[in-house]
C-alpha positions as CSV (number, residue, x, y, z in Angstrom):
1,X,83.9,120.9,99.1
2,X,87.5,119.4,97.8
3,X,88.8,119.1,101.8
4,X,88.1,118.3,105.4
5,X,90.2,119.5,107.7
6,X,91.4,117.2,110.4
7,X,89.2,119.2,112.8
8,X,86.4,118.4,111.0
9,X,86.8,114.5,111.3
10,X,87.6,114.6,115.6
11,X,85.0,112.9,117.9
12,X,86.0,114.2,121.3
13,X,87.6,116.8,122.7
14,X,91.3,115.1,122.7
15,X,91.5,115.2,118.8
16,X,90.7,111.6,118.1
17,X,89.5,110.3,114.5
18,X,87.5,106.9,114.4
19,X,86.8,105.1,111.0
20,X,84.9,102.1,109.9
21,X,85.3,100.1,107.4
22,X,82.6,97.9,106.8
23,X,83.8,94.5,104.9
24,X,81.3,91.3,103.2
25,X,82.0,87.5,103.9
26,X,81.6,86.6,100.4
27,X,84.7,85.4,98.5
28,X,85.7,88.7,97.4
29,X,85.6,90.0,101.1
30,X,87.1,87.1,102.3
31,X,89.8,87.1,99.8
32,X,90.8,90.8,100.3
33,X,90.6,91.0,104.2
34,X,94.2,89.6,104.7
35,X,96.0,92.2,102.4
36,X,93.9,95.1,103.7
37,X,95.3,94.0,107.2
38,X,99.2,94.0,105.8
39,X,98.6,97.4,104.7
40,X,98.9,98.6,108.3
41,X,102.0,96.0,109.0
42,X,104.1,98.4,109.7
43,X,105.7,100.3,112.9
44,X,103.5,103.1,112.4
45,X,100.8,100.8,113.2
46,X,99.4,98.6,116.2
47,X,97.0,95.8,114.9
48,X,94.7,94.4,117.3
49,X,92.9,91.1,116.3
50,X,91.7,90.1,119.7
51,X,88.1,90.2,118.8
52,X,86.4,87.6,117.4
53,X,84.3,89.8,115.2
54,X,86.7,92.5,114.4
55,X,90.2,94.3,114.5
56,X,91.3,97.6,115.5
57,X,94.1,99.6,113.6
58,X,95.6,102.4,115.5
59,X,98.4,104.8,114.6
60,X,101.5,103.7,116.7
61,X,103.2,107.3,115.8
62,X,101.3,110.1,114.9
63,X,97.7,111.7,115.2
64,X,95.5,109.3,117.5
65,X,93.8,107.8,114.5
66,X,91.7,104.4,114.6
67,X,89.9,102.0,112.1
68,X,87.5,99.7,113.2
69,X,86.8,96.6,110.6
70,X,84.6,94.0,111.4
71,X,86.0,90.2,110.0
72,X,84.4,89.1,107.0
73,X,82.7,86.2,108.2
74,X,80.5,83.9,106.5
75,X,77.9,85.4,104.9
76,X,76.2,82.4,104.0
77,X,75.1,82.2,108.3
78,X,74.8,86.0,108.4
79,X,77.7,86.3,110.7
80,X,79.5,89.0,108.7
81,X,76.3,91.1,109.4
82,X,76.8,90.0,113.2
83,X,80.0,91.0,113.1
84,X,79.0,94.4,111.8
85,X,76.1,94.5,114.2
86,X,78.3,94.3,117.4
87,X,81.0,96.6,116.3
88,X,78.6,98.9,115.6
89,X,76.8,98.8,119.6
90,X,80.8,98.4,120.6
91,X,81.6,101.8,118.9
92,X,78.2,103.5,120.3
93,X,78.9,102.3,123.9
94,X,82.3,103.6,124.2
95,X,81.0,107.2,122.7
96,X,83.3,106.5,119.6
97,X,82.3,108.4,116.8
98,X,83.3,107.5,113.1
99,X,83.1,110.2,110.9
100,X,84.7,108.1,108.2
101,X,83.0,105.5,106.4
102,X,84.9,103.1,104.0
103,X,82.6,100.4,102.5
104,X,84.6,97.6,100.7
105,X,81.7,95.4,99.1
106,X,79.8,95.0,96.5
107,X,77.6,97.2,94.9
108,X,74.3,95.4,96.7
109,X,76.1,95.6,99.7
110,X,76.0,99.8,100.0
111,X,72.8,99.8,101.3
112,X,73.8,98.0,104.4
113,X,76.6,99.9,105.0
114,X,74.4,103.0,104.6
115,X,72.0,101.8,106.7
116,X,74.6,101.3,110.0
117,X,77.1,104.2,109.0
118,X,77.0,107.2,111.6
119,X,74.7,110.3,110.4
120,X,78.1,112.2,111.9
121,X,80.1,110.7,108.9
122,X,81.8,113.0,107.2
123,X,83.7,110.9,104.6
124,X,82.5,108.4,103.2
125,X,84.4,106.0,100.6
126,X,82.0,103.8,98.6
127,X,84.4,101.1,97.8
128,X,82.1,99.2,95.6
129,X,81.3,98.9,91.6
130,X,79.4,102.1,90.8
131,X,79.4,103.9,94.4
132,X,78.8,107.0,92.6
133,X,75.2,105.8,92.6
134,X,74.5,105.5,96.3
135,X,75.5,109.4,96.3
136,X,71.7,110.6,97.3
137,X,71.2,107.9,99.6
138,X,74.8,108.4,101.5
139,X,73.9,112.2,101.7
140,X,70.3,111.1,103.0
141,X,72.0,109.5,106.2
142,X,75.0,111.8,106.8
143,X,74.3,115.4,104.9
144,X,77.7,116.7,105.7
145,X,79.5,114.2,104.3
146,X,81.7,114.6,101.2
147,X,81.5,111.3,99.1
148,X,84.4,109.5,96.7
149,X,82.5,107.1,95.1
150,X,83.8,104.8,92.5
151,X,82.5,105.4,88.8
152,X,82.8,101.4,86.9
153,X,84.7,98.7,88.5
154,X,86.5,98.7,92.2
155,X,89.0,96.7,92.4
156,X,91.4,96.4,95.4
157,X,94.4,97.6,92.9
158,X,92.1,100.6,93.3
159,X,90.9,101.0,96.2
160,X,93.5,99.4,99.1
161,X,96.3,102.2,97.9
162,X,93.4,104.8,98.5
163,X,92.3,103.7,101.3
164,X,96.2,103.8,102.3
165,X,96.7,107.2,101.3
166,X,93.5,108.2,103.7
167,X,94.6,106.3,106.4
168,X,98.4,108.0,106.1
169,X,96.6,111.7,105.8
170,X,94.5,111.3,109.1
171,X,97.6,110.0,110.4
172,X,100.0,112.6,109.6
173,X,97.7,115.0,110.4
């Protein structure tokens, strides 16, 4: 229950690790998206931001280790949920499986994220004010998945060095 080998995160046969990160277009999302990018702004990563409705992060040196974040686009048209929406069908059509889940929103935004998460995930990081709550509804989609779920307030002082720290262990292997 306290680990998950790298093994245990692979899609495919070749050892690769896909995670999603789902991100809001309110303020807050908005706001944070830039700094959650410079966290990879580094040569031991390769930042695609080609697509309109999301960027790729993929370990230049190391285990063959991807996030997938769709932009945080205005919510007030819906086109952060768009956004979500096609990266979603982009991941299934190319047989790309995340087995980690990062949601960075707010606490009414879990159930979204729940809702499109992969019933393969097997970590899931509920970014979010009082992600310990969504606990039975995480383990209702994916019941494999081991859960760190915040207990009071996330805040990115919180979560970006975690979400660091995961995306340096996949990538070290």
């Amino acid at each position: 229950v306290y680990e998950a080998p790298y093994n245990y995160l692979t899609y495919d046969s070749t050892g690769k690790i896909a995670v999603q990160l789902f991100i809001y277009g309110d303020k807050d999302g908005i706001g944070l998206f830039p700094g959650l990018i410079g966290m990879f702004n580094n040569p031991n990563w390769k930042i695609d931001q080609s697509n309109k409705q999301w960027v790729t992060i993929t370990a230049a040196k190391g285990k063959p280790v991807s996030l997938y974040m769709n932009r945080p686009l205005p919510e007030e048209t819906n086109e952060d949920a768009i956004a979500q929406e096609a990266l979603c069908k982009y991941l299934a059509d190319n047989k790309i499986v995340a087995k980690v889940t990062i949601n960075r929103g707010h606490s009414y935004n879990a159930p979204y994220t729940i809702e499109q998460m992969s019933t393969a995930s097997k970590v899931v990081f509920m970014g979010s004010c009082g992600g310990y709550r969504s606990i039975h509804d995480i383990l209702e989609k994916a019941p494999d998945a081991h859960i760190i779920g915040t207990k009071q307030i996330a805040d990115a002082e919180v979560n970006n060095p975690f979400l660091k720290l995961i995306a340096e262990q996949l990538r070290t292997g």
